[in-house]
C-alpha positions in Angstrom: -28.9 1.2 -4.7 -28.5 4.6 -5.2 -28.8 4.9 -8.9 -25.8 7.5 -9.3 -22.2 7.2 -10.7 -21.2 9.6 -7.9 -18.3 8.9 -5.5 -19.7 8.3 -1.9 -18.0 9.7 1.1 -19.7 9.0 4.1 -18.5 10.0 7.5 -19.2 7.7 10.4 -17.1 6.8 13.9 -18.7 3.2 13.4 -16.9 1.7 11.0 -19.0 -1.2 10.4 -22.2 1.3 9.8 -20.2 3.9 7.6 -18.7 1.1 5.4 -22.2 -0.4 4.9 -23.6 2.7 4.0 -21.1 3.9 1.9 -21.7 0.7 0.0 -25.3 0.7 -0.1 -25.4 4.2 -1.7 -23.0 3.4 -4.8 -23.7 1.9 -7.8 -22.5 -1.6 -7.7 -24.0 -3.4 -11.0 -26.2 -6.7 -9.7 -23.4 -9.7 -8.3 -25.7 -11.8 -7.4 -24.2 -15.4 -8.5 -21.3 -14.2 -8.5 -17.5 -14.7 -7.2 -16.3 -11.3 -5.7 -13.2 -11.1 -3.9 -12.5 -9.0 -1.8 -8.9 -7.4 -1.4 -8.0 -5.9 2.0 -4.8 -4.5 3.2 -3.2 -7.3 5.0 0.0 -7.3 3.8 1.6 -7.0 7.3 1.5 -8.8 10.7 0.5 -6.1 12.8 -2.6 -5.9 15.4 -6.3 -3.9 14.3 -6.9 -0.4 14.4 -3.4 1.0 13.7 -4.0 2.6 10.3 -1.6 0.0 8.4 -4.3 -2.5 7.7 -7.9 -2.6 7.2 -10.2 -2.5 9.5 -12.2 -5.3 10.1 -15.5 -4.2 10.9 -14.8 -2.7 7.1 -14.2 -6.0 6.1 -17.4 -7.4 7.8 -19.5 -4.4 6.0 -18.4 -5.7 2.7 -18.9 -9.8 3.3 -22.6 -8.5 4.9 -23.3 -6.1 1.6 -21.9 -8.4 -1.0 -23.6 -12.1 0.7 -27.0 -10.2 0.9 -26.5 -9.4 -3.1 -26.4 -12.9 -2.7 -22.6 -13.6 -4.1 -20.1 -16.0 -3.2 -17.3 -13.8 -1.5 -13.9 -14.6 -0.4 -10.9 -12.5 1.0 -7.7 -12.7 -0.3 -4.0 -11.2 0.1 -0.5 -12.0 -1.0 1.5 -10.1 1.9 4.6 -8.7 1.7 8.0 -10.8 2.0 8.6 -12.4 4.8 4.8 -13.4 6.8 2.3 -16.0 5.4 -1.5 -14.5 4.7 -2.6 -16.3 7.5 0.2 -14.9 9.8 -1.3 -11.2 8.4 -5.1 -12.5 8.1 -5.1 -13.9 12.0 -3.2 -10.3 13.6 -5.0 -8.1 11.6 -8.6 -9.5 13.1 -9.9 -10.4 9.5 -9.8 -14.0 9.9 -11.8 -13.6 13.4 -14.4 -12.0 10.9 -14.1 -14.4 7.9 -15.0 -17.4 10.3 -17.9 -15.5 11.7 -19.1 -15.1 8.2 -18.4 -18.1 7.6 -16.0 -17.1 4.6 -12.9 -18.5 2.6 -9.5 -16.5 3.1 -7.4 -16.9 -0.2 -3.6 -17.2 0.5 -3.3 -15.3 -2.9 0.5 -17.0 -2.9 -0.4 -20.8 -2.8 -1.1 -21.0 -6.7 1.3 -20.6 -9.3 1.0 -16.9 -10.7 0.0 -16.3 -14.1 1.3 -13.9 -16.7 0.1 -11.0 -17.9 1.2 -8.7 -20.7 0.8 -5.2 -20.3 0.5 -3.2 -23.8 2.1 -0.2 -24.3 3.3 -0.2 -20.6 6.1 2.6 -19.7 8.0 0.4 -17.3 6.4 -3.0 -17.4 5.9 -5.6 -20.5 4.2 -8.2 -18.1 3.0 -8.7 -15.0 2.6 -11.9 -12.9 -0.5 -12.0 -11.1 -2.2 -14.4 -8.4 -4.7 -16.1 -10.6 -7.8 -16.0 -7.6 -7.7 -12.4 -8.8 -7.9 -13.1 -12.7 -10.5 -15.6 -11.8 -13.3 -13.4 -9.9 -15.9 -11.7 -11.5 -15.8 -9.0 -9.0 -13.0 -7.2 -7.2 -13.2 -4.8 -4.4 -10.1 -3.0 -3.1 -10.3 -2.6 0.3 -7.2 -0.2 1.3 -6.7 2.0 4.2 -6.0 5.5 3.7 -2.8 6.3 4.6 0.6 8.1 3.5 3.5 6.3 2.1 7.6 7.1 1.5 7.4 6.5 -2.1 4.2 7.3 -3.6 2.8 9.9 -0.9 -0.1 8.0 -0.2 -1.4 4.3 -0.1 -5.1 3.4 -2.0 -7.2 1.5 -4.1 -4.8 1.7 -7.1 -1.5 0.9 -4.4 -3.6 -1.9 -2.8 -3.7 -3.7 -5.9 0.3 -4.4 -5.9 -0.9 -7.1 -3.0 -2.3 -9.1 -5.9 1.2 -9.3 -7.0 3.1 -13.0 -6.2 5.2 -13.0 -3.6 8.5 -11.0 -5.2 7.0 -9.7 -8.0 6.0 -6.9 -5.8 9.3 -6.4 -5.0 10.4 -5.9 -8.8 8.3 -3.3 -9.1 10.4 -1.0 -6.9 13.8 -2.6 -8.8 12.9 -1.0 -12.2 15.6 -0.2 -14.4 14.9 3.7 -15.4 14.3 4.0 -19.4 16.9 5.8 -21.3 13.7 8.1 -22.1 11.8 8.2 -18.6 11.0 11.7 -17.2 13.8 12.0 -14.2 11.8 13.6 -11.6 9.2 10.5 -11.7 10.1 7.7 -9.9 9.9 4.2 -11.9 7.6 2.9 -9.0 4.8 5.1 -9.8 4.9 4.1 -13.7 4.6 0.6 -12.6 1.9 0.9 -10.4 -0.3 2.9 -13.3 1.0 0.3 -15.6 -0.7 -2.5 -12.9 -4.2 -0.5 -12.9 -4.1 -0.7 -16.9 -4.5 -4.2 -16.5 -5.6 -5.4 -13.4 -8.0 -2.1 -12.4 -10.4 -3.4 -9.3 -14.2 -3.2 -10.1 -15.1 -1.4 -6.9 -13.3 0.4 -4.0 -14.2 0.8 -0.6 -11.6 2.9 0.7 -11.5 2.5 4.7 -10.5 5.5 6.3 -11.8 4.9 9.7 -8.7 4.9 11.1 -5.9 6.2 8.6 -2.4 6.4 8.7 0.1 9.7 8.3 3.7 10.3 8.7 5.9 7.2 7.8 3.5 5.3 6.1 3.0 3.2 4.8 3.8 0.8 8.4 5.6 3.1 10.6 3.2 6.2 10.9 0.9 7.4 13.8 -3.0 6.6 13.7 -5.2 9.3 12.4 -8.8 8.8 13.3 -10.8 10.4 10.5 -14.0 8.1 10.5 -14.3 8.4 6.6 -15.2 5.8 3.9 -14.9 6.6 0.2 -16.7 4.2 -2.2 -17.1 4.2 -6.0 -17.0 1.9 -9.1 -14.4 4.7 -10.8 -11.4 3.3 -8.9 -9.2 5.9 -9.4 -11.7 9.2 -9.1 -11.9 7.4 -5.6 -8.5 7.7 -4.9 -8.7 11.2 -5.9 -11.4 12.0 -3.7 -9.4 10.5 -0.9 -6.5 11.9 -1.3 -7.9 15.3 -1.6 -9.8 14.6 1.8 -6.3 13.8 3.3 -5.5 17.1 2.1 -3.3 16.4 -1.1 -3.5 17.4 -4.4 -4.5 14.3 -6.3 -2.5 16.2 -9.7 0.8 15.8 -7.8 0.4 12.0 -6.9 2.2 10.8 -10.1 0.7 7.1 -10.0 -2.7 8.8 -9.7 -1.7 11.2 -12.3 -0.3 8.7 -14.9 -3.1 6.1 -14.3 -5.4 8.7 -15.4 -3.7 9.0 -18.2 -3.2 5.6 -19.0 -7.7 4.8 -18.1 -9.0 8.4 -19.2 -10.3 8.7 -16.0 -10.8 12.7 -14.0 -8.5 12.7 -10.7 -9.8 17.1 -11.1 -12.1 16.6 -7.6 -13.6 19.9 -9.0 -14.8 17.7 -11.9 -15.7 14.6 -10.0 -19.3 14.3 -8.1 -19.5 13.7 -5.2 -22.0 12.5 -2.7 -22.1 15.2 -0.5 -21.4 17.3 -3.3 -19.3 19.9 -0.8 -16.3 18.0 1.0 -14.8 20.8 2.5 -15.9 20.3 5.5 -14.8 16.4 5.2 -11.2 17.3 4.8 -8.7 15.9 7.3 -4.9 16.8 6.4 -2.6 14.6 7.2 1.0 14.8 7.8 3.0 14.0 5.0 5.9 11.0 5.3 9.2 13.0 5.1 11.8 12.7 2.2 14.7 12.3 4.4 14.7 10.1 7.5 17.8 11.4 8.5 16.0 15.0 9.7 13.5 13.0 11.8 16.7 10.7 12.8 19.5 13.3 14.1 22.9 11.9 13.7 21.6 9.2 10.7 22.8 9.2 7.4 20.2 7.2 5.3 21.4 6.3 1.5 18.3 5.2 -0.6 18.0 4.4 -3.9 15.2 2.2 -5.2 14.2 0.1 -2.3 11.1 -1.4 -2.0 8.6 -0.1 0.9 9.6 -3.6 3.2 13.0 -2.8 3.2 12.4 1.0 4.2 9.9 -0.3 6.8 12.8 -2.3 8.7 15.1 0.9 8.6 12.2 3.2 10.0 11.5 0.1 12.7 14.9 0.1 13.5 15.4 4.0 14.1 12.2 4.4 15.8 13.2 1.2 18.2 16.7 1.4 18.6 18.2 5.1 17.3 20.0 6.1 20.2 21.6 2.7 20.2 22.5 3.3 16.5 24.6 6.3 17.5 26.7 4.2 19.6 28.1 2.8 16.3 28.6 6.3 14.0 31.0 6.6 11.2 32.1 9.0 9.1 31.5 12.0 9.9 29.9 11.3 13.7 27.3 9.5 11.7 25.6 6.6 11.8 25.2 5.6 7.8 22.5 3.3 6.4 22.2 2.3 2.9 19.3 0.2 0.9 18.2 -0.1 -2.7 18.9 -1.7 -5.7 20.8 1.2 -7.8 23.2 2.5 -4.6 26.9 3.7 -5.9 28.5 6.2 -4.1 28.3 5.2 -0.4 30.9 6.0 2.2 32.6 3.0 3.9 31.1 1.7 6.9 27.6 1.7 5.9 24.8 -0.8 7.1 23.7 -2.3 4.3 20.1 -3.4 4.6 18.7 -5.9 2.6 19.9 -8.8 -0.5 19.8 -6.1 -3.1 22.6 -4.4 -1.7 25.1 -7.5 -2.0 26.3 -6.0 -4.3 28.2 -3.5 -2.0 28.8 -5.7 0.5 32.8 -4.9 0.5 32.2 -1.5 1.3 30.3 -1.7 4.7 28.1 -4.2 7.1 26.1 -6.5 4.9 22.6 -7.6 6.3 20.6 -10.0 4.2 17.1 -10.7 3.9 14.3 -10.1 2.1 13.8 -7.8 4.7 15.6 -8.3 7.3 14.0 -7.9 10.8 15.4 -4.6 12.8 16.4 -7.0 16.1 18.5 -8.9 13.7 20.1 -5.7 11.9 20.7 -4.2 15.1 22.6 -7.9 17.0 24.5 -7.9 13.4 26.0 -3.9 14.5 26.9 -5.0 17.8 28.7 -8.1 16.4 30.6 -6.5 13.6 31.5 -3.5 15.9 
């Protein structure tokens, strides 16, 4: 143990060896005898190594650390709509590592949720959350560092919304906007402040061996930046992350109103850092883009509110099957896609993606699911058309 409050950013290409060390130099109060879980990114069903879910030698790092502080440790996850944990836990490679260690996975989902009020929340009055996650005595977020559509990027704080049951993620992104809310924030980042109020993880390892940039936070290209941040201040660790991806931490609103909300620095200037210089550590990444249609010429996409699963089956479906797509335009000489919970003005002849635009079915192609998959969006254009 290292004996500081400092945030550690260690740079390593072995992930298992940076993790570990990164861990080994924080200040982690003693857990031995106790139950620590540990919450990866697993939320999707998609192979190791591509910067949408941890890492598993990162995972491996933390079981070694934590059973040597002799604790019980377990991994869980509540994945996004549509896969099981164990569908997410068996591609990602952490369930490879879990029974090499010899280690419970938690399907976060398989017991009833419990609720949670959240005083003095600015979108949220409650919150219903796995109870595994209530019921440890130590929690360790375990994100990747990558971009995302709505929030600009994806860390310890986001990570946290995986401890969400099943669609009570998904209600996060279908906020109704307060009379009163500031309109250039985006309800989404008030929830997920509001989440850390309550439900604020104890450590974070924040894996950024291999990251994620562009369309995050599933549809991006692999970065490989070799960098783990680790901290028991949550949130100056997702500061010092995102300014090593080369954002601002001041214009990330969650980060910005969680440190409202905890009192906690997201000023990097103001936050210390082992090494105490990170210039030399900074990696920019690209940005995910405000509009799919420039990176998609000849698509119209209508978003209002969605939630990051729907989004990922419209990016999937451009980035597999776009020049398809334009064999079915619309108005215009364009192909028009809408998704969200608040759309109104659409033109007709719209792909409507996902059950919370039923609303609108009458007005275009209706495509249900919670998401829908983008080989059953695209066999549901060529049978309507």
């Amino acid at each position: 143990m290292s004996g500081n409050l400092a945030v550690i950013v260690v740079s390593n290409t072995d992930a298992y060896a940076g993790a570990f060390e990164a861990l080994c130099r924080a200040d982690i109060p003693s857990v031995s005898g106790k139950n620590v879980l540990l919450k990866p990114n697993a939320g999707r069903a998609v192979e190791p190594l591509a910067g949408i879910t941890t890492n598993p030698e990162v995972v491996a790092a933390a079981i070694d650390f934590f059973q040597h502080q002799r604790a019980s440790v377990r991994v869980g996850e509540s994945p996004i709509m549509g896969v099981t944990a164990a569908e997410t836990f068996e591609a990602s490679g952490i369930a490879e590592i879990a029974r090499k260690h010899s280690v419970e996975l938690l399907d976060l989902d398989a017991r009833p949720a419990r609720t949670v009020p959240v005083p003095n929340g600015r979108v949220l009055s409650k919150l219903c959350i796995c109870p595994d996650v209530l019921e440890a005595d130590f929690v360790v977020s375990i994100p990747v560092a990558k971009t995302h559509m709505h929030t600009v990027v994806s860390l310890g704080l986001k990570n946290m919304k995986g401890c969400l049951r099943l669609k009570e993620k998904v209600r996060l992104h279908q906020i109704d906007r307060p009379a009163d809310f500031p309109p250039e924030l985006k309800t989404l980042d008030a929830a997920i402040a509001d989440l850390a109020s309550v439900l604020l993880p104890d450590f974070s390892l924040i894996d950024g061996s291999v990251g994620l940039e562009g369309l995050g936070p599933s549809a991006g290209s692999p970065k490989q930046l070799g960098l783990f941040v680790a901290a028991t201040d949550c949130l100056a660790a997702d500061a010092v992350a995102a300014h090593l991806m080369g954002f601002d931490p001041s214009q990330i609103p969650h980060l910005s109103l969680a440190a409202e909300i905890t009192g906690s620095s997201i000023d990097v200037a103001k936050i210390p850092t082992l090494p105490a210089d990170l210039s030399p550590l900074v990696d920019p990444f690209e940005p995910a883009p405000t509009e799919l249609s420039v990176e998609y010429p000849g698509v119209v996409v209508h978003d209002c509110d969605s939630c990051s699963a729907c989004l990922s089956t419209v990016v999937m479906l451009l980035e597999r099957y776009h020049s398809q797509l334009l064999d079915y335009v619309g108005p215009n000489r364009k192909f028009h896609i809408a998704l969200g919970k608040s759309l109104t003005d659409i033109p007709p002849g719209c792909v409507l993606i996902g059950n919370c635009t039923a609303a609108k079915k009458a007005q275009g192609l209706f495509v249900k699911g919670c998401p829908p998959v983008p080989s059953d969006v695209l066999e549901a254009i060529k049978k309507a058309k």
